[in-house]
N, C-alpha and C positions, 0 to 999 in steps of 0.2 A: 271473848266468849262468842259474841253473834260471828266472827270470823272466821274463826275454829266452824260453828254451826252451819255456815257457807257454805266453807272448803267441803264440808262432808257429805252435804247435799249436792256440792257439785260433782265430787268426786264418784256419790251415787249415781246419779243422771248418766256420767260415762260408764259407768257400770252398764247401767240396762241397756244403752245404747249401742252397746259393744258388737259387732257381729256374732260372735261366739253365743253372745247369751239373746238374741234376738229373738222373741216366742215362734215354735216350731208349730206350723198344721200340719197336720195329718190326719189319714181313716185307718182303716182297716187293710187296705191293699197298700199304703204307705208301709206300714207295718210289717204288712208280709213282705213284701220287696225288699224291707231295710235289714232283712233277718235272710233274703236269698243271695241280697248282693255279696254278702262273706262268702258265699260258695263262688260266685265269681271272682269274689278277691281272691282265694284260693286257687281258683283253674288260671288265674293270672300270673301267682308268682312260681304255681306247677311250669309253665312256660320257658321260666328263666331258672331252670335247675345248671348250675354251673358247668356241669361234665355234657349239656349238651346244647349249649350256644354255640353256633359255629364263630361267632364275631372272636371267639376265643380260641378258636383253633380247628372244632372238631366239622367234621362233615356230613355227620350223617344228616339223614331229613326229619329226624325226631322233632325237631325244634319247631321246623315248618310246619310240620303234620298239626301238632297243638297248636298254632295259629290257627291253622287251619278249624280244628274243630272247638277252638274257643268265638271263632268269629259266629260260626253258625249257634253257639249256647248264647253267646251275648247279644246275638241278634233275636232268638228267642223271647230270653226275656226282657228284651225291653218293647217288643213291639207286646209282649204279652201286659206289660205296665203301662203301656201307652193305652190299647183298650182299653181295661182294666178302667182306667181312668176317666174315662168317656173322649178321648181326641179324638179329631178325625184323621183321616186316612185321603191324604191328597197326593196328588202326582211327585211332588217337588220331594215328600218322604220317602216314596214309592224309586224315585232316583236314586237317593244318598245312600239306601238299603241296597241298592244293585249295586253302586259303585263300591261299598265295601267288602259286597260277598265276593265282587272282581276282585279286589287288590287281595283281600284274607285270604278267601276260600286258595284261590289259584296258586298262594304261597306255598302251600301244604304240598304242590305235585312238582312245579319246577317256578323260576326266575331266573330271568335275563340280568336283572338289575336286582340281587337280591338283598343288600344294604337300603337302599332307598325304598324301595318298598315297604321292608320293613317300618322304616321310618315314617313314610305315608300314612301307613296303615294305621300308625296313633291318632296322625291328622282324620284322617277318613275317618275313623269311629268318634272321635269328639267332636267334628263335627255332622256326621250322622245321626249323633247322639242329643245335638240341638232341633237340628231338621224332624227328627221323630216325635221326640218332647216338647215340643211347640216352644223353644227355650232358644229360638234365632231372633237376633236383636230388633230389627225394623218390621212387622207384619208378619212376622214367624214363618219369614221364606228367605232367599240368598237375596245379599242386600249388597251395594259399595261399602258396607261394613263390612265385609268381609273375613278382614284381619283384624278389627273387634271382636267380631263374633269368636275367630281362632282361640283370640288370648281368654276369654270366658271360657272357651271349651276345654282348654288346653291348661290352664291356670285359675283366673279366678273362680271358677263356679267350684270345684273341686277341692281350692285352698280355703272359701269363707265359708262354706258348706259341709265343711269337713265331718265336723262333730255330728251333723243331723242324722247320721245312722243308727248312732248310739240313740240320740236322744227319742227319736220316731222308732225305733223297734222295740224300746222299753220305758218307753212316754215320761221322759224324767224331764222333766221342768222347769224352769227357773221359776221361782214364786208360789211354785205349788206345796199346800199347806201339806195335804193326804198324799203322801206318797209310800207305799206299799215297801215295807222293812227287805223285803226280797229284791228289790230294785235296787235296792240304796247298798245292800250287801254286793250284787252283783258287778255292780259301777265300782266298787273298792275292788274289786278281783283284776276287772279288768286295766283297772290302775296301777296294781302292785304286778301285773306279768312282765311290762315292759321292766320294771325296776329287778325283780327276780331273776331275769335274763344277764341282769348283768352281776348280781351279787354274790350268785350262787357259786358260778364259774371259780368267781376270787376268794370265796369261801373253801370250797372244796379244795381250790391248790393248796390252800394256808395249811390243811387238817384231812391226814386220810380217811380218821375214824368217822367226820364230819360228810366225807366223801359219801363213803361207804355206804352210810345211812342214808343220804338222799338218792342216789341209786336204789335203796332196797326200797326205800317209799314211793318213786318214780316207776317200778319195775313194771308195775302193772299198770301202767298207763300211758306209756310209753308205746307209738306206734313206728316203725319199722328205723328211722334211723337213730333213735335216742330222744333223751329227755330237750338238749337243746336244740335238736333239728327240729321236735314240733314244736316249741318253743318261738323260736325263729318262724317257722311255718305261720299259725297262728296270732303272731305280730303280723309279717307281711299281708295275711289274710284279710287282719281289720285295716292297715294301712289302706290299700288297693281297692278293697270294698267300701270305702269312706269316700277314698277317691272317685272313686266311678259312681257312685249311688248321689253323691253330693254334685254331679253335672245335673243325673237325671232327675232329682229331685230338687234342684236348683230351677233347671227348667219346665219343669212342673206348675211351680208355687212362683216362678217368674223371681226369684229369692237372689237379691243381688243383679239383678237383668234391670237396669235402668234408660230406657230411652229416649229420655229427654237428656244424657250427655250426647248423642248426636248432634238434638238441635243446637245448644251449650258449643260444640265445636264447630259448629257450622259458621254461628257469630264470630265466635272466637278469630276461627281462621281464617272468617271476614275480613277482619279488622285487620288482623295482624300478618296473614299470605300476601293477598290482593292488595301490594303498596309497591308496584315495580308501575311506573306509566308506560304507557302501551307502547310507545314511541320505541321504547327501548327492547320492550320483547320483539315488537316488528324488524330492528334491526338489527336483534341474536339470532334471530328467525332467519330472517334475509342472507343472515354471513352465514350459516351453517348451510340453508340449502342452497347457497352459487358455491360453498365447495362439494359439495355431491355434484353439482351441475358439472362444473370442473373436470373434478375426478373421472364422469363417464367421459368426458366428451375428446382425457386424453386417452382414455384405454382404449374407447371409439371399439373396433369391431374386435380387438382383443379381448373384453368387458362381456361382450354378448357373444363371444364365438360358439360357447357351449349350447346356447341356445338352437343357435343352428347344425351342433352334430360336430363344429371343424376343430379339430385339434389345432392351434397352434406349433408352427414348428421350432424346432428344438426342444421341445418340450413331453415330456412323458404326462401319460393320463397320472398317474400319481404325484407329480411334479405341478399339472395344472390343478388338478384339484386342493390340492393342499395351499396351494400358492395364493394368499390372502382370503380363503373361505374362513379361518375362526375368527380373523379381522372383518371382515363383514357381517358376519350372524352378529357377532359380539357389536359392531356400532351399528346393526338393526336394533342388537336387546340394549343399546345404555339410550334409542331413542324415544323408548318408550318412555324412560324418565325423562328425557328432554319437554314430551310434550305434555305430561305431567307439570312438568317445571312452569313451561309457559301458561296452560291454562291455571293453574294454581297461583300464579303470583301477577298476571296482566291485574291492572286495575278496574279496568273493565271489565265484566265475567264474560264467557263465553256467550250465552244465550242474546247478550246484547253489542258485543262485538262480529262485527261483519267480517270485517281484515281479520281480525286471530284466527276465525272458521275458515276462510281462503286460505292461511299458511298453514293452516291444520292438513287442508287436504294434499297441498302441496309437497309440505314435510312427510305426508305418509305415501302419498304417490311415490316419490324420492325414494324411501324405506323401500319398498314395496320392488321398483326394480333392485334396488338393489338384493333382495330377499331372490326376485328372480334368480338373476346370474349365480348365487350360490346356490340355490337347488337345482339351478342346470348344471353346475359344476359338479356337484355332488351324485346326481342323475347320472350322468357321463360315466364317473369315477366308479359307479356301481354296478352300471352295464356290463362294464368289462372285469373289474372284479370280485364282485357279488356284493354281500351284506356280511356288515361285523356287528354287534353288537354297538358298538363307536355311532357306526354310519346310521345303521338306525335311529337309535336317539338324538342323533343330531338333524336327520331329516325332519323326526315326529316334531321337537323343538321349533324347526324352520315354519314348521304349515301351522302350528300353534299360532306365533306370531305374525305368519301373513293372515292367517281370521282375525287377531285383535287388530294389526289394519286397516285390515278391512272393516272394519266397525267402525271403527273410528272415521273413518270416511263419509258413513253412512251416519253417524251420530251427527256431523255439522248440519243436516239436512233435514234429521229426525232424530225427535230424544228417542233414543234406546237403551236401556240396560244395558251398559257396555261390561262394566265389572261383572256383574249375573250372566251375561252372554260367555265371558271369557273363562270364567270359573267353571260355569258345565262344558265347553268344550276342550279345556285343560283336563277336568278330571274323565272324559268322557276318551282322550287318548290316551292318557294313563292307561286307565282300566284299560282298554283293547290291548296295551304291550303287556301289562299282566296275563291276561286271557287269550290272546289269538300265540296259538303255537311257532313260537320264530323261532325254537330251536332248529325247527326243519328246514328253515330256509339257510341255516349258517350251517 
């Protein structure tokens, strides 16, 4: 008996401890918000009407256009909930709201790149949607969490905040004794539509007579494509409105935003990265950059010729420029990870190793020409046959990573924000190929 009485108290305790059922705060403009985000769920999956996604076939700019003018409603209301709420209004928000309206807004007219945009464009809003909400993990600004921060925007805040729409627009409670019989009806409705959706369908094939009737009782209620398109409608609705309102309301209420798992990974990754002795990064270090030393010293002026304008002969500008440029960018981008690797697993950390900060700059020196030669290659290649869409992105790509180099350079010397430096200047190029008219130039 006292076992059984355990078990059930135990089984209680996870009960309330549950996320789902964690007590929700909210005021008044929670409320109202949690009742506008449906119309955004709404203008959301208005977006993805199947007859006009290009990813499916078609072309025209319909699709664009409501990104377009869903980015400026969703930036409305949330910087109108973000007042609302008393936050302030700092520069680092003031960015993340321009980089979005770059990527959204300029969707709507034309793109260069218009799959990846698109795809941005989710990044960009969740995390604009943190930066606004004061709901960014370390000091509610861009942190080396970075890719925490993503997965919260992008996932967690969204997945364990889900329900908070329902529950803060119609204050239903767990534990509450008075709850209002209109409430308690309203929550069964919105219960039985998803189940309705499906049963109906299977009902009505089974029975015309059956058919007939929910048609005739549907008739007037029914707006423009049928009983199951708003149906469907209205499911996606609260879906997408749950989703999006449970970032903003996640970061609000700080709901699920824990940072003390930084410090927790910090140790962690104390213990368990920083177990390679130094001896040994010094000479992985060593061996990769005497083969880059190598490398130039057989090319010698072949290596740098672009630099100087000279064509090698036999050789066409299409022939030299192709001829080992994605092999270079590409082991300039795997040596970002390289020194990742090194500083992350020396036994000694950075700030107190001398030798790791000298092969640091060395390794990025190294990077660095080599970043040269291929943008003089590519420089070359361009002069004489303009700009593709290819060449561009691969240029913008190229000077991305000679800036994080260059930081990194600058980081042995002085702490800097190297992840917060590289993030605004990543999304800071983005946005310009969204926004500066390069159709003209191709």
């Amino acid at each position: 008996m006292e076992n059984q009485e355990k078990a059930s108290a135990e089984m209680s305790l996870a009960y309330e401890s549950a996320p789902i059922f964690k007590k929700t705060e909210s005021d008044k403009w929670d409320r109202c918000f949690a009742v506008l985000y449906l119309l955004l769920g709404y203008g959301l999956w208005k977006i993805f009407e199947f007859d006009e996604v290009p990813f499916l076939g078609q072309t025209e700019n319909g699709f664009q256009l409501k990104v377009a003018g869903f980015t400026l409603f969703y930036l409305a209301v949330l910087w109108s909930y973000s007042r609302l709420k008393g936050l302030k209004v700092t520069k680092e928000k003031i960015f993340w709201t321009v980089i979005l309206l770059c990527v959204g807004v300029s969707y709507g007219f034309y793109s260069i790149i218009p799959v990846a945009q698109f795809l941005l464009w989710f990044v960009a809003a969740a995390y604009g949607t943190l930066a606004v909400m004061d709901g960014l993990l370390v000091g509610k600004r861009t942190s080396s969490w970075v890719l925490l921060d993503l997965w919260h925007g992008l996932f967690s805040l969204p997945v364990l905040n889900f329900f908070c729409q329902i529950r803060v627009a119609f204050q239903i409670y767990k534990g509450k004794k008075e709850k209002k019989e209109g409430q308690k009806i309203f929550l069964g409705i919105v219960c039985a539509i998803p189940v309705l959706a499906i049963i109906l369908p299977a009902l009505s094939s089974a029975d015309k007579e059956f058919a007939s009737l929910i048609d005739l009782a549907f008739s007037r209620i029914t707006i423009g494509g049928g009983l199951m398109s708003n149906l469907l409608c209205l499911i996606m609705s609260l879906i997408f409105g749950g989703l999006m309102f449970g970032v903003s309301y996640g970061s609000v209420y700080r709901r699920h935003i824990d940072e003390s798992v930084c410090e927790e990974w910090e140790e962690e990754s104390g213990e368990g990265f920083h177990m390679i002795p130094d001896t040994s990064i010094y000479t992985f270090a060593m061996i990769i950059s005497l083969v880059y030393v190598l490398f130039m010293i057989i090319q010698g002026q072949y290596l740098f010729s672009a630099c100087l304008g000279i064509l090698p002969e036999n050789l066409t500008y299409a022939q030299y420029a192709r001829q080992g440029f994605f092999e270079l960018c590409g082991v300039a981008a795997l040596n970002v990870c390289l020194l990742l690797f090194m500083n992350g697993c020396s036994r000694t950390i950075r700030r107190e190793n001398h030798r790791l900060r000298i092969l640091n700059i060395v390794f990025s020196l190294l990077t660095l020409l080599l970043l040269v030669t291929a943008m003089s290659r590519m420089g070359m290649y361009i002069y004489v046959y303009g700009f593709t869409v290819k060449r561009i992105l691969t240029s913008i790509f190229m000077i991305w990573l000679f800036l994080v180099f260059s930081m990194v350079i600058v980081l042995q010397k002085k702490d800097i924000p190297v992840v917060r430096w590289a993030v605004f200047s990543g999304a800071v190029l983005f946005a310009a190929l969204c926004v500066l008219p390069l159709n003209l130039l191709l």
